[in-house]
C-alpha positions as CSV (number, residue, x, y, z in Angstrom):
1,X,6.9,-60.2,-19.1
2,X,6.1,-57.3,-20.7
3,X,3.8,-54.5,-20.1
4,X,2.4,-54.3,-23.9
5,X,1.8,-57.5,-24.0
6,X,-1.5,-59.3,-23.9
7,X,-2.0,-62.2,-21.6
8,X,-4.3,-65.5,-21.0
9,X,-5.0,-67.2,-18.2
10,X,-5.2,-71.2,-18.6
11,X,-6.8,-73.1,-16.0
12,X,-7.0,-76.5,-15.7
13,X,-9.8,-78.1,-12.9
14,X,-9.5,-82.4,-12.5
15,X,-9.2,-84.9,-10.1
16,X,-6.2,-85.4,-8.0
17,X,-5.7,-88.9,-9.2
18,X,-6.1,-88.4,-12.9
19,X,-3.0,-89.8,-14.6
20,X,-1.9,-89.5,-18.2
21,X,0.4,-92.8,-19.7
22,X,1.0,-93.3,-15.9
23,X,1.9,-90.3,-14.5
24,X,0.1,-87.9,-12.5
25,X,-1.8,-85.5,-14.8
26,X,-0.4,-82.7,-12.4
27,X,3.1,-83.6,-13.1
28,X,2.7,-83.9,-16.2
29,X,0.8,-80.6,-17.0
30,X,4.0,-78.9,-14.9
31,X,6.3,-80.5,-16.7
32,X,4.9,-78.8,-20.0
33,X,4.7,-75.4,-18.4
34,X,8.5,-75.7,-17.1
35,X,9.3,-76.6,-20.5
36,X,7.6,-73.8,-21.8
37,X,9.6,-71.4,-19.6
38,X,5.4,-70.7,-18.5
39,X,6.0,-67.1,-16.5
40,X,3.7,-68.4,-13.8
41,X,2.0,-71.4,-12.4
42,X,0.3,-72.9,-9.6
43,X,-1.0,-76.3,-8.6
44,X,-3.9,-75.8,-5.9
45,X,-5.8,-78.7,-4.3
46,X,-9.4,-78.6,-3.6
47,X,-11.8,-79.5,-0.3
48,X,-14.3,-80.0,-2.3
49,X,-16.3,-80.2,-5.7
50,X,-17.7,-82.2,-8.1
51,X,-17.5,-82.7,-12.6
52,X,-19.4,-83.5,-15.3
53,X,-20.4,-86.7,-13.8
54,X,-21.6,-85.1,-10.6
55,X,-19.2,-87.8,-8.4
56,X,-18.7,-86.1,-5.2
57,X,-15.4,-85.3,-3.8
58,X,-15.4,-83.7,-0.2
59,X,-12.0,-84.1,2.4
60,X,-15.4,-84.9,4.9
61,X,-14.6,-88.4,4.5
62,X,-12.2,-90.6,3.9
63,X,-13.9,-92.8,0.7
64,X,-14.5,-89.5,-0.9
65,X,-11.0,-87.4,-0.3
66,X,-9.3,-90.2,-2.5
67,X,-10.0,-87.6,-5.5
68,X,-9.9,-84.3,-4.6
69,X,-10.1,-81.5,-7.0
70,X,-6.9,-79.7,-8.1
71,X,-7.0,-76.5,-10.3
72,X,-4.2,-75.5,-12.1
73,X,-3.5,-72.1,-13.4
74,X,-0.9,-70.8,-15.7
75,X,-0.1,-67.6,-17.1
76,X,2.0,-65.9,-19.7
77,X,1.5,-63.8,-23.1
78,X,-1.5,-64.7,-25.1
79,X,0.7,-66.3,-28.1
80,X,2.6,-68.7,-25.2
81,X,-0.8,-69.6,-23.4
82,X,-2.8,-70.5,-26.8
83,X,-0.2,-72.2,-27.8
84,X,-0.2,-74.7,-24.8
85,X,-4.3,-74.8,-24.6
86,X,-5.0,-77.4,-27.0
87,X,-2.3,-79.8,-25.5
88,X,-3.6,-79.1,-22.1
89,X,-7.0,-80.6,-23.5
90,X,-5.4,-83.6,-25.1
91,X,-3.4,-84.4,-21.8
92,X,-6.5,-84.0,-19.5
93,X,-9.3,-86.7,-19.8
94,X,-11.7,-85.8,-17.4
95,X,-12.2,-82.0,-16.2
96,X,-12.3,-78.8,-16.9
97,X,-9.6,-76.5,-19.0
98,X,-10.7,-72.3,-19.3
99,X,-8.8,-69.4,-21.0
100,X,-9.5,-66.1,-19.3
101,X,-8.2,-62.5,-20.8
102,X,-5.3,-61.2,-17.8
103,X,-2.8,-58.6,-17.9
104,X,-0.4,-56.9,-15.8
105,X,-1.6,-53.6,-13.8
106,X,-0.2,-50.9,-14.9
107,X,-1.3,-47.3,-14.4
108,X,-4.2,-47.3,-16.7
109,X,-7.5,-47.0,-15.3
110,X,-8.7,-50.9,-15.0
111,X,-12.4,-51.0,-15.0
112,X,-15.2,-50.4,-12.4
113,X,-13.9,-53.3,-10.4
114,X,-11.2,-55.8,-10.9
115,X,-9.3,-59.2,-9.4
116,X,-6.3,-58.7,-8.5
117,X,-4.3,-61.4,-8.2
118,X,-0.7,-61.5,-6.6
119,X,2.1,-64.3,-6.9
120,X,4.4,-64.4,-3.9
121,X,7.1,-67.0,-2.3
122,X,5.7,-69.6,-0.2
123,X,8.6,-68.2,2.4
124,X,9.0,-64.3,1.3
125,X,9.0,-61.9,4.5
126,X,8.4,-58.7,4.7
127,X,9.5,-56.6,7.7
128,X,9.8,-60.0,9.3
129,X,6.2,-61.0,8.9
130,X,4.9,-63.4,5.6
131,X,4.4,-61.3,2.4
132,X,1.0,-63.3,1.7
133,X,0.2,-61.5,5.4
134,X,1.9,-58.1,4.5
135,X,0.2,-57.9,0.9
136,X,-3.6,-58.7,2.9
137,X,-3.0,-56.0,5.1
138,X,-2.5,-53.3,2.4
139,X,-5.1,-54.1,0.6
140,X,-7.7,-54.8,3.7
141,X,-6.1,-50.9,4.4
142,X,-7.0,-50.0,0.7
143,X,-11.0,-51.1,1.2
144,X,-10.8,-54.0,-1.3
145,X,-13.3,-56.1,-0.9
146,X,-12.4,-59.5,0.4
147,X,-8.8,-61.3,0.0
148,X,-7.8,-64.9,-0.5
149,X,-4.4,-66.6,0.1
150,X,-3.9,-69.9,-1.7
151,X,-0.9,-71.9,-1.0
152,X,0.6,-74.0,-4.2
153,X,2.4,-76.9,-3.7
154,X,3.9,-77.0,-7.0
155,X,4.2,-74.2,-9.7
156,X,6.3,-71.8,-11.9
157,X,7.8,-68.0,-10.9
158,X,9.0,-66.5,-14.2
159,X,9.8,-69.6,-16.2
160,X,11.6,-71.5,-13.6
161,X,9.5,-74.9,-12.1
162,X,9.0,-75.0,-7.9
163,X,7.5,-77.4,-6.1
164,X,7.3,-77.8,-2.3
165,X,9.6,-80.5,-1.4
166,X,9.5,-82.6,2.7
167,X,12.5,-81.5,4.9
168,X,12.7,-78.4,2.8
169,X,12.1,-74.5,3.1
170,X,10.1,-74.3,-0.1
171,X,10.8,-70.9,-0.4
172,X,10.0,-69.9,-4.4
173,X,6.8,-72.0,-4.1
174,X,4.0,-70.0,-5.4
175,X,1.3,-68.6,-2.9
176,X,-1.4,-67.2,-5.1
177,X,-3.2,-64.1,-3.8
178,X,-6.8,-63.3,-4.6
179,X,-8.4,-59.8,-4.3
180,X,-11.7,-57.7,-5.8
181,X,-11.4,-54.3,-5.9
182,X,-12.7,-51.1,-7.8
183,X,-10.3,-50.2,-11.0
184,X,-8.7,-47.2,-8.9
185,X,-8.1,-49.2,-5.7
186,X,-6.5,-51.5,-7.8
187,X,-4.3,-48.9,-9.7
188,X,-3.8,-46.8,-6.1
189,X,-2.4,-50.0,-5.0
190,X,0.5,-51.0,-7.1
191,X,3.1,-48.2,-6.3
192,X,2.7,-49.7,-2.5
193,X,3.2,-53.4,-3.8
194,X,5.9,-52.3,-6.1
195,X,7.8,-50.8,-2.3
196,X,6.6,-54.2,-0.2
197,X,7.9,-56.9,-3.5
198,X,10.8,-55.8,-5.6
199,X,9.1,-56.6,-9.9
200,X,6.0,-58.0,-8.3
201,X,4.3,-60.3,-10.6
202,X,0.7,-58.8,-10.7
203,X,-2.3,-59.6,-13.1
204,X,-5.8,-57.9,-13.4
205,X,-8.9,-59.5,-14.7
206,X,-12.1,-57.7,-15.5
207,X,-15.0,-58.9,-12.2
208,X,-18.1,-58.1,-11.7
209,X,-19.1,-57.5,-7.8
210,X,-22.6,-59.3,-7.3
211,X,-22.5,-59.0,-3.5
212,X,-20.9,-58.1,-0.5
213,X,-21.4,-59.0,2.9
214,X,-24.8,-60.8,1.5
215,X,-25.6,-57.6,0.0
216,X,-27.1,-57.9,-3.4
217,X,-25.1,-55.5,-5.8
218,X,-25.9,-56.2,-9.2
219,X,-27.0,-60.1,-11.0
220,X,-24.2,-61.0,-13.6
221,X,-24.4,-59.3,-16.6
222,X,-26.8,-61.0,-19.3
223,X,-25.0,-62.5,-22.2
224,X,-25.8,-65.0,-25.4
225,X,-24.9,-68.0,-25.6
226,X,-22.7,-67.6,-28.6
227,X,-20.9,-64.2,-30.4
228,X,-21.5,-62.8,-33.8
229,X,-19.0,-65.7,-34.9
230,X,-20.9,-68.6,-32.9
231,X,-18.1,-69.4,-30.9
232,X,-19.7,-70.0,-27.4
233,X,-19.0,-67.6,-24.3
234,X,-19.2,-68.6,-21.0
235,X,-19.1,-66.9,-17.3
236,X,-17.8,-68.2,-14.0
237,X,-19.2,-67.4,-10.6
238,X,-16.7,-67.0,-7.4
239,X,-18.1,-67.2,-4.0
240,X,-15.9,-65.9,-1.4
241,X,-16.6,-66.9,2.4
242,X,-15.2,-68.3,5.7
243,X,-15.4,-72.2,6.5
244,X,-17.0,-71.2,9.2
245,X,-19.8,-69.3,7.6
246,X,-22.9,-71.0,7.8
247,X,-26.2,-71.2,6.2
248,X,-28.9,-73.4,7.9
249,X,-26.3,-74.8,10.1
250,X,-24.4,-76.1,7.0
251,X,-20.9,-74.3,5.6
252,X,-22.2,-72.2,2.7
253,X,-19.5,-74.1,0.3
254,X,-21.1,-77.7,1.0
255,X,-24.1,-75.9,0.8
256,X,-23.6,-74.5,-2.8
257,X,-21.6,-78.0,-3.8
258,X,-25.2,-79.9,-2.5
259,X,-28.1,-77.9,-3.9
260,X,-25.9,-77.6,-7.7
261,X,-24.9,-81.3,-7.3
262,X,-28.7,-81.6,-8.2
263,X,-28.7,-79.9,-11.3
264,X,-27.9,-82.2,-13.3
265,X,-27.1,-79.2,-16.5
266,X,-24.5,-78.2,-13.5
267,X,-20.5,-78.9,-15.4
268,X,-19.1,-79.1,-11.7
269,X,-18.2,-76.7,-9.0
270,X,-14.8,-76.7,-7.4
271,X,-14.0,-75.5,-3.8
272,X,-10.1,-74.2,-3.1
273,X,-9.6,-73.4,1.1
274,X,-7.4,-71.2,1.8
275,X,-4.7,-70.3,4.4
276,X,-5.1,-66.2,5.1
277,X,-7.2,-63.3,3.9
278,X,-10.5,-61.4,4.8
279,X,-14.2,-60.4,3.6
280,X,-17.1,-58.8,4.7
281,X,-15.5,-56.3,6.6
282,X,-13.5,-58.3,8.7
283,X,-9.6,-58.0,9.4
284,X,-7.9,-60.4,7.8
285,X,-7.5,-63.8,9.6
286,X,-6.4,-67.7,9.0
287,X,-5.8,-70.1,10.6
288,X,-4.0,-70.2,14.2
289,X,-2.4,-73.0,16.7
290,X,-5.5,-73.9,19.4
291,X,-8.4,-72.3,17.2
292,X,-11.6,-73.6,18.0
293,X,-13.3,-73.7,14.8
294,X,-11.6,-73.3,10.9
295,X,-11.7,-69.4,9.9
296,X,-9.8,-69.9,6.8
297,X,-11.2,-68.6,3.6
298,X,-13.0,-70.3,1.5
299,X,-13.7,-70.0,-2.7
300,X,-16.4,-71.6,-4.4
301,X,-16.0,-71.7,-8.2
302,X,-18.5,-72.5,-10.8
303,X,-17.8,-72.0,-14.7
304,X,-20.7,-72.4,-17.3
305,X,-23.1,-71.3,-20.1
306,X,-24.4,-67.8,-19.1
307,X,-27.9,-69.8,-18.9
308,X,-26.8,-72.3,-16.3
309,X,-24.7,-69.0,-14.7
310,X,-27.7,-67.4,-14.0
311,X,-29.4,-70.4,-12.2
312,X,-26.9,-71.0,-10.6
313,X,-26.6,-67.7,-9.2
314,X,-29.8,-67.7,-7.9
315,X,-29.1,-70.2,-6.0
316,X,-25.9,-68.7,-4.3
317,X,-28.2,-65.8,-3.4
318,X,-30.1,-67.7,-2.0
319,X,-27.2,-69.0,0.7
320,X,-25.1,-66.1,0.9
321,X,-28.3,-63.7,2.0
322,X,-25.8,-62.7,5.5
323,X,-22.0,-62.9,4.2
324,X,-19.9,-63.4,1.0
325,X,-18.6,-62.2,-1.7
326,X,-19.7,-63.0,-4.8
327,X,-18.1,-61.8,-8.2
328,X,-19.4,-62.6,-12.0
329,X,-16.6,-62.6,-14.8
330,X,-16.5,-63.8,-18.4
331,X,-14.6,-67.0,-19.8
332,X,-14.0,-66.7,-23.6
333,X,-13.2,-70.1,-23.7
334,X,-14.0,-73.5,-21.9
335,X,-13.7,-77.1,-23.0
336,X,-15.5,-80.1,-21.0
337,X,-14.0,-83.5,-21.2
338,X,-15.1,-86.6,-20.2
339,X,-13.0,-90.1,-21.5
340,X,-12.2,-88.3,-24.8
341,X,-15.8,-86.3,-25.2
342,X,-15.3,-83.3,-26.0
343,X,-17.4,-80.0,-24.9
344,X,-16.7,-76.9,-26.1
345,X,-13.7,-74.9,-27.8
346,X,-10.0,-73.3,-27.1
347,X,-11.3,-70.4,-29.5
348,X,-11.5,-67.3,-27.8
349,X,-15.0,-65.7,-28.3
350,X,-15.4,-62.3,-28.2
351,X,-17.7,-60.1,-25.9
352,X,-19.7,-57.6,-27.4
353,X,-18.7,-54.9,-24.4
């Protein structure tokens, strides 16, 4: 991949279940990106999460974990990635598909603050310990501002398709790492990745830091509902928390998932657990044998119109008032689809800053 290059990110949210002429729409979706020589993807399943029919999916109970979420992402150059969107949508027929602007950090200053996001082996070590582990401690030591660890069970590293496999080390599988940060952090960074994993795969996106550790920072940025062309934009809220952070007693993801559940404008909300990372200060942490109580992190991810964005987000103030993170960033392209309706557009719009 190179550095001049401009990159998308394609991501793909649906129902674990959802098949396509009998297969799994997962399989199917990897088998197009191996095909494609796709530099990077992961398959991710959800806990929780709900789509444009508002159906609720929660691993809570047993009738309703029988469709999880699963998100897909994929990345590569922008000509590769646009090239795949539109089949994407004609595989998929019920979810969500979004292209997002990425590229690789490189020394140039990146913005006020950033997501950086990290693609390690499911079994890398470094110095003996997991990379996902080694890479969270650096940048917990750099002051990011929260980190998430996502483990793949299927995927792509630089063209070439792994999946996690019973009875097997799984060693190429892709672990997704998850970080907000200030533009120099993220820059400072990259020399000390580049020493901990030999060409590190490493993409930035532009974020907007709403709140940490329930502090209110700054709302999302205002924005039309269409550019100067009339091509719709669209935003997408990340809440970043612990399982074990409540609000009223309740988890603050179920919490989110419930009170936007009953919006009915809401296009769905998925929620990805994951198995390492930190926020709000804290050291980073996962999960451990005999641990009373799930400390795992915990992302909660709404994409929409900047209307239903900023509803939304009043809402998530409302639950996150102690802890979380809570970033803002922009989606220049978003289609809906439910049973062949169509929502929406693979055309990039374009942001007037």
């Amino acid at each position: 991949m190179s550095d001049s290059a401009d990159y998308l990110k394609l991501t793909t949210y649906f129902g674990e279940r959802q098949r396509h002429h009998g297969r799994f729409l997962a399989e199917e979706l990897l088998d197009l990106y191996g095909a494609e020589d796709v530099a990077t993807s992961v398959v991710l399943r959800g806990i929780a999460g709900f789509g444009p029919r508002h159906q609720l999916r929660t691993d809570q109970t047993l009738s309703q974990s029988e469709d999880l979420p699963v998100a897909i992402a994929a990345v590569d150059t922008a000509d590769k990635i646009a090239g795949l969107a539109e089949h994407t949508v004609e595989l998929t027929t019920r979810g969500l598909v979004t292209l997002e602007r990425a590229r690789l950090l490189t020394t140039a200053k990146v913005g006020e603050h950033t997501k950086l996001t990290v693609y390690v082996g499911r079994q890398h070590r470094i110095n003996g310990r997991p990379a996902h582990v080694a890479v969270c401690d650096l940048l917990h030591r750099s002051g990011f501002a929260c980190a998430s660890v996502f483990l793949g069970v299927d995927g792509t590293v630089r063209g070439r398709r792994e999946r996690a496999r019973f009875m097997n080390r799984n060693t190429e599988v892709p672990v997704m790492i998850i970080a907000i940060g200030d533009g120099d952090r993220a820059v400072a960074v990259l020399p000390e990745l580049e020493r901990l994993l030999p060409d590190p795969l490493v993409t930035v996106e532009r974020a907007e830091l709403c709140k940490q550790a329930g502090t209110l920072l700054a709302r999302p940025g205002a924005l039309p509902a269409h550019d100067a062309a009339g091509t719709p934009l669209w935003q997408k809220l990340m809440v970043y928390t612990t399982e074990d952070t409540l609000h009223g007693g309740e988890p603050v993801h179920r919490e989110i998932v419930r009170r936007l559940r009953a919006i009915e404008a809401t296009r769905g909300v998925t929620v990805l657990r994951g198995i390492w990372g930190f926020h709000d200060r804290r050291t980073p942490h996962g999960d451990r044998l005999f641990q009373l109580g799930r400390q795992v992190p915990v992302t909660t991810i709404v994409v929409d119109t900047p209307e239903n964005i900023s509803t939304a987000f009043d809402l998530i103030d409302e639950v996150t008032i102690d802890h979380g993170v809570v970033t803002c960033e922009r989606v220049p392209a978003l289609v809906s689809i439910d049973n062949g309706n169509r929502d929406g557009s693979t055309s990039l719009g374009h942001f007037f800053t």
